[in-house]
N, C-alpha and C positions, 0 to 999 in steps of 0.2 A: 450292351444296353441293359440286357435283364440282370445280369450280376452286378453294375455299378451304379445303375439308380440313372445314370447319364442316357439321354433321348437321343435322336436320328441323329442330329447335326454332330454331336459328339461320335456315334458309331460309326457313322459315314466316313467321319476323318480318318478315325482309327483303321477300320479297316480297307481304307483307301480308297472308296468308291464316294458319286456322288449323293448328296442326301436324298433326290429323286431316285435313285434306281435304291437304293437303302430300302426308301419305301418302301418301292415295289416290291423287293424281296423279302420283308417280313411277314405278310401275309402267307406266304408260302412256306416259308420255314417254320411257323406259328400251324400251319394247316398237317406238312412234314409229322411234325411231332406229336401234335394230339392225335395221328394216327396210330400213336403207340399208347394212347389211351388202356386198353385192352390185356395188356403186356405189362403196364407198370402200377394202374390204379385199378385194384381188381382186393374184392371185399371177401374174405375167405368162406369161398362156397360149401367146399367140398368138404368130408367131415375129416378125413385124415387133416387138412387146412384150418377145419375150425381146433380140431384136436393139440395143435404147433402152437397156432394162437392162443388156447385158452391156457394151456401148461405156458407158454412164455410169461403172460401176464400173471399167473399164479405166484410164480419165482420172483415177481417183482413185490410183493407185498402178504401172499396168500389170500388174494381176492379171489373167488372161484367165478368160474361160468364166463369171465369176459371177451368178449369179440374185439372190441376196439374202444378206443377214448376219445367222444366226441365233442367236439366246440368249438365256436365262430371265431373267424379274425376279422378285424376291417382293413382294408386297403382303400386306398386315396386315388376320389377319381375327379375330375371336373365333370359334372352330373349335368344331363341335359336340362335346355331352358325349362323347357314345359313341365318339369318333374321335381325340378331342384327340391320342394321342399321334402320331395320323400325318401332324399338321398343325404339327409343332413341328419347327424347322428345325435348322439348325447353331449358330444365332446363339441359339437356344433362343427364340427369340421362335415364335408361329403366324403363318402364310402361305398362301396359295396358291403357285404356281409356275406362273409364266406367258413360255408359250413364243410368241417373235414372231418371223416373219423382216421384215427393212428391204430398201428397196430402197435406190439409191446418195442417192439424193434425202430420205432419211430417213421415204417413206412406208413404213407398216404395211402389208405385201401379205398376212401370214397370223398368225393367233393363234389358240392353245390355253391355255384359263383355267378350268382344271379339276382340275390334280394338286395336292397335298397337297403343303405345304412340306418334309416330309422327302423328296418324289422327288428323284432329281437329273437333272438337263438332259438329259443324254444317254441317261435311260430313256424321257423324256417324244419323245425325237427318234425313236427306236427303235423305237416304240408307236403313230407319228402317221401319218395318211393322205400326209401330203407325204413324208416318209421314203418311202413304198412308190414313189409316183408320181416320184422321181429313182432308183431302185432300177429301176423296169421300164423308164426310158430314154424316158418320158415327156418330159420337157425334151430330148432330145437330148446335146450335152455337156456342156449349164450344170448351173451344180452351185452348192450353197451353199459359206459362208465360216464358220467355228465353231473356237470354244478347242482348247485341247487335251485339255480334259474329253472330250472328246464323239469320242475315237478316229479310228484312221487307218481309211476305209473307202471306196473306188475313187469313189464318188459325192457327197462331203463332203469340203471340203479344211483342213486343222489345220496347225500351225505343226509345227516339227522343234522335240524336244524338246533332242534337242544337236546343234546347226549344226553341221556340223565343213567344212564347206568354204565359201568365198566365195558361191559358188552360193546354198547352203543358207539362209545369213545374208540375202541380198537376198530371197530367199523371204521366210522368217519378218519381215521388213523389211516389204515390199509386204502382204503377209496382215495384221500387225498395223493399218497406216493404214487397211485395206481394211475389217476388220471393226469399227475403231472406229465406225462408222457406227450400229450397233446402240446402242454404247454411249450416245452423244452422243442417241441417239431414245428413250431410257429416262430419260436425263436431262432432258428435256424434256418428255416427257410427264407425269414425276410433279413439273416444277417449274408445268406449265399447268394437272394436274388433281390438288391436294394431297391429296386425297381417295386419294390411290393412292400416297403417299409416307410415309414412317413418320413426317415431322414432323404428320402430320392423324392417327396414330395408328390403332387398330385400327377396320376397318368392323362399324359394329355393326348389322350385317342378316344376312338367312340363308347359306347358302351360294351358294344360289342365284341370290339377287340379288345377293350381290358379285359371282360372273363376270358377268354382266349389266351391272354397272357398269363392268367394264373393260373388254367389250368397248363398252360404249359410249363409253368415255373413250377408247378405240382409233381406234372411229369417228371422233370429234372434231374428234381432231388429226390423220386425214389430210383433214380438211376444213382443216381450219387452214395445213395445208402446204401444197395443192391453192392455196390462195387468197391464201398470203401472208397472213396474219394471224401477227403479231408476239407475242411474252409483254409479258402490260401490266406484268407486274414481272421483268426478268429476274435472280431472287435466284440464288445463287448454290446448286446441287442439295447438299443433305444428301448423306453414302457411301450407298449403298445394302446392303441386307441382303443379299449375293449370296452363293451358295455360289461357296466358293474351287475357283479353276482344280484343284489338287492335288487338289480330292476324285474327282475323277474320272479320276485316271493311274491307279487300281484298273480302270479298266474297258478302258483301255486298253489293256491285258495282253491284255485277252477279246476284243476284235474286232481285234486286229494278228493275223489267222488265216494268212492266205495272201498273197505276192508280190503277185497282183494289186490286195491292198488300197496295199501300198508302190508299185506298177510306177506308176497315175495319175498320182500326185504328182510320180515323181521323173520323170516327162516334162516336165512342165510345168516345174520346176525345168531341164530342159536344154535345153528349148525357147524358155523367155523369161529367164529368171535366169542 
């Protein structure tokens, strides 16, 4: 069901039982595996960990300091009565909005699969216990890698939104290959678990258990990645439903507050760029 986008009636056949007891057992197998939560989505605490992580990412463009490359996907749900309109996105379709940061290696280190498709990214960042934990200096220097939705703020590093110098340009350069990382682990996850791609259409379960199914589809595939396990069809990913970069230069306004959110950046800008 989760790799082909196809529901109970279809899994049931397949794997020969009835679509009642299907039921039954997906709950369980769904509960099963988010126990390994722990074991497979885990954000590099440790400093030898953050050490792996931040030299991997460095190799990929010479961005320094980076932890992980953060940003929302939507997935497709039939949104309850009562709520609908706050699960209806840009694209007018209903969603969740689901936040993940990647490591360089394209594992899953952290997800949030809970806001309504009308949030946008950088509230769900703003609102999240990892937001707080690079805010109190928890990691040290590393810092994540994010659009430019998601504002200029001392602990979060965003592209310039007009380069005006050489410097500038190699930055926004380096950041882009940097954070494509994210991109390319959303394309893959919803090309290995269809079930979470809008060519499989909306999830027709509660609210409840679709974040359950992506976080277990999260699960997954850093089991997949961990092990080297390949896509048995590597089709080519559908666009995704994403809310556009530009909806979020409104917010930008809101947190470019003070120098010290510009001063991080433009060190690092004349320190490696």
């Amino acid at each position: 069901m989760l790799a082909s986008g196809s529901f109970q009636t279809t899994g049931a056949l397949v794997g020969e039982i009835s679509q009642p007891s299907f039921s039954a057992f997906l709950p369980k197998v769904l509960n099963a595996i988010i126990g390994l939560t722990p074991r497979y989505i885990c954000f590099p605490n440790t400093l030898q960990k953050q050490q792996e992580t931040k030299q991997g990412f460095y190799l990929i463009s010479g961005f320094p300091h980076i932890l992980g490359a953060i940003d929302c996907t939507h997935v497709r749900l039939v949104p309850p009565a009562a709520t609908e309109h706050l699960y209806r996105n840009r694209k007018h379709t209903h969603s969740i909005n689901v936040q993940a940061i990647v490591d360089h290696q394209g594992l899953i280190t952290n997800i949030l699969a809970k806001y309504p498709g009308s949030v946008h990214d950088s509230f769900i960042f703003r609102h999240c216990t990892i937001n707080e934990h690079f805010q109190d200096g928890r990691y040290g220097n590393g810092l994540p890698v994010a659009d430019q939705g998601y504002g200029i703020q001392p602990w979060i590093m965003t592209p310039f939104g007009n380069p005006s110098t050489a410097a500038e340009h190699a930055y926004n350069k380096a950041h882009r290959r940097t954070r494509s990382i994210v991109e390319r682990t959303f394309g893959i996850l919803k090309s290995r678990f269809r079930c979470l791609d809008i060519t499989g259409g909306s999830l027709l379960y509660s609210l409840e258990m679709v974040c359950r199914i992506i976080l277990t589809c999260a699960i997954l595939h850093s089991i997949c990645i961990e092990r080297n396990i390949p896509l048995l069809e590597p089709e080519p990913h559908m666009p995704e439903e994403e809310e556009e970069e530009d909806a979020g230069l409104q917010h930008e306004g809101e947190l470019q507050n003070t120098a010290a959110d510009i001063r991080r950046r433009q060190q690092i800008v004349n320190n490696f760029f």
